[in-house]
C-alpha positions as CSV (number, residue, x, y, z in Angstrom):
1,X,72.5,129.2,119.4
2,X,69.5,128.2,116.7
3,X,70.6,127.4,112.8
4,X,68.2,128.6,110.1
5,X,67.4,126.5,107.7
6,X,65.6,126.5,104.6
7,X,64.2,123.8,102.6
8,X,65.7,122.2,99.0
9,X,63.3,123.2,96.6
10,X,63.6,120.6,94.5
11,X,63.7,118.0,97.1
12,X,62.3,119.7,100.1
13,X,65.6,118.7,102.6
14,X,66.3,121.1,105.3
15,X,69.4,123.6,104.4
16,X,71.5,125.1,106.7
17,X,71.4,128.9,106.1
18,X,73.7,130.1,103.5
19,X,73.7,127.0,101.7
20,X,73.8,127.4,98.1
21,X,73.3,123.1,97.0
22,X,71.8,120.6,98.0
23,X,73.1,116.1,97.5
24,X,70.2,115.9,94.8
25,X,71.5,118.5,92.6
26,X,70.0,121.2,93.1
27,X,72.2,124.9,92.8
28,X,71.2,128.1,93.3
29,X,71.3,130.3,91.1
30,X,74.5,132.3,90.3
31,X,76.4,129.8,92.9
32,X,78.8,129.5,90.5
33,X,81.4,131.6,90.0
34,X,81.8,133.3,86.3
35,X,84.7,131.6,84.5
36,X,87.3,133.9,83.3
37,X,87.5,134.2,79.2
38,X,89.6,132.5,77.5
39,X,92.5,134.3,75.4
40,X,92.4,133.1,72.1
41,X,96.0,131.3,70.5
42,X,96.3,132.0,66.9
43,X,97.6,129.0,65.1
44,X,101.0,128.7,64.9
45,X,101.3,128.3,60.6
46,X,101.8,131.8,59.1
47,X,98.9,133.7,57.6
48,X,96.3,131.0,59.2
49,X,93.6,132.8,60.9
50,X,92.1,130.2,63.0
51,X,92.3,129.9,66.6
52,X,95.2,126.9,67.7
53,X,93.3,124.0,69.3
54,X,95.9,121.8,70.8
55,X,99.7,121.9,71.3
56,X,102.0,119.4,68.6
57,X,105.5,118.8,69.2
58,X,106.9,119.1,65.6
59,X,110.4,118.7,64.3
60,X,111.1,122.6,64.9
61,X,109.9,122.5,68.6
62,X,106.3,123.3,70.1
63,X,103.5,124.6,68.1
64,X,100.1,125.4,68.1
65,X,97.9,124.6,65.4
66,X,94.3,124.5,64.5
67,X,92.7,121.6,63.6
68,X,92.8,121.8,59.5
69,X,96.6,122.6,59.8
70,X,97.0,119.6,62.8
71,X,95.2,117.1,60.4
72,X,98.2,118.2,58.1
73,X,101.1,117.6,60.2
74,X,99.1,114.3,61.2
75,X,98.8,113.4,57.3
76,X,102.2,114.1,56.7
77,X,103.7,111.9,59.9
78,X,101.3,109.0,58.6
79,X,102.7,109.5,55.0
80,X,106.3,109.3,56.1
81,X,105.6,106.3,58.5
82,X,104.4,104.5,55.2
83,X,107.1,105.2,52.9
84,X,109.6,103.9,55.7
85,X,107.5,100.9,56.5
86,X,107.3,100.2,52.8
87,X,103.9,100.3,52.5
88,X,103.5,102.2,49.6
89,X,99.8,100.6,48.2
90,X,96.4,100.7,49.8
91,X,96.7,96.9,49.9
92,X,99.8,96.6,51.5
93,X,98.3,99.4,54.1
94,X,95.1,97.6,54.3
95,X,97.1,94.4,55.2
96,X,99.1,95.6,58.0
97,X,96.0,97.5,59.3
98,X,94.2,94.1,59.1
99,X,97.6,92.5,60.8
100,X,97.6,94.8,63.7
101,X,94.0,94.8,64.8
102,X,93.9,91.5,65.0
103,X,96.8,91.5,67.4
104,X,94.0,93.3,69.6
105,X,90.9,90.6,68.4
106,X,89.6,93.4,66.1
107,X,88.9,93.4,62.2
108,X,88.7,96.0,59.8
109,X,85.0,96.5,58.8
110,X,85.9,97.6,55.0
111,X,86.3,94.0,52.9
112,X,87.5,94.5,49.5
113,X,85.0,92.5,47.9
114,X,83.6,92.9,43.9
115,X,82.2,96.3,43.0
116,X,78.0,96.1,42.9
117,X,76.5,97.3,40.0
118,X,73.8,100.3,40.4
119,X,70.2,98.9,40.8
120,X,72.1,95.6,42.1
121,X,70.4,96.1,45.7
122,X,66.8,96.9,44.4
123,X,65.5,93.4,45.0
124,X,66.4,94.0,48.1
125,X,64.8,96.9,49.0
126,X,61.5,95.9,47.9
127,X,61.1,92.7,49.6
């Protein structure tokens, strides 16, 4: 019994017959069989016409949001972690931000230094 084989074309290896790749990466064409469509989830929020991006467990159970309304729920979960945490100023946030990178070596890159004044960089930018 004699195999056919035909050459890569990209790298000129012999094929066995039928093959339809080759170890440098080359695929021919329509190898790959079509994927099947998604189905679109609307998101879960009432009225929202956007498609649902992800799955959030929420207080009421399992929903599926989009991304404005799952940067919401996010916002609100942040908010109510800082009102029970007490930190209810942007310095008191910045500080424990500050506190807990540095438990992982990191620093915030924001410093709260004096506001510049406009023009205040010009000198700079013609040196």
């Amino acid at each position: 019994m004699t195999q056919v084989f035909n050459q890569c074309p990209k790298c000129q290896i012999d094929l066995p017959d039928g093959a339809t790749g080759c170890a440098c990466g080359w695929r021919k064409r329509g190898s790959k069989p079509d994927r099947p469509a998604r189905e679109s989830v609307p998101c879960a929020h009432q009225d929202c016409p956007r498609e649902a991006i992800l799955s959030k467990r929420l207080a009421a159970g399992w929903a599926n949001l989009c991304r404005g309304h799952y940067e919401h729920h996010v916002q609100l979960e942040a908010d109510e972690f800082c009102r029970a945490s007490g930190l209810t100023t942007r310095p008191k946030q910045y500080a424990y931000a500050k506190d807990k990178l540095a438990g992982f070596g990191l620093r915030l890159p924001l410093t709260r230094g004096a506001a510049r004044e406009p023009g205040q960089d010009d000198e700079e930018r013609v040196a």
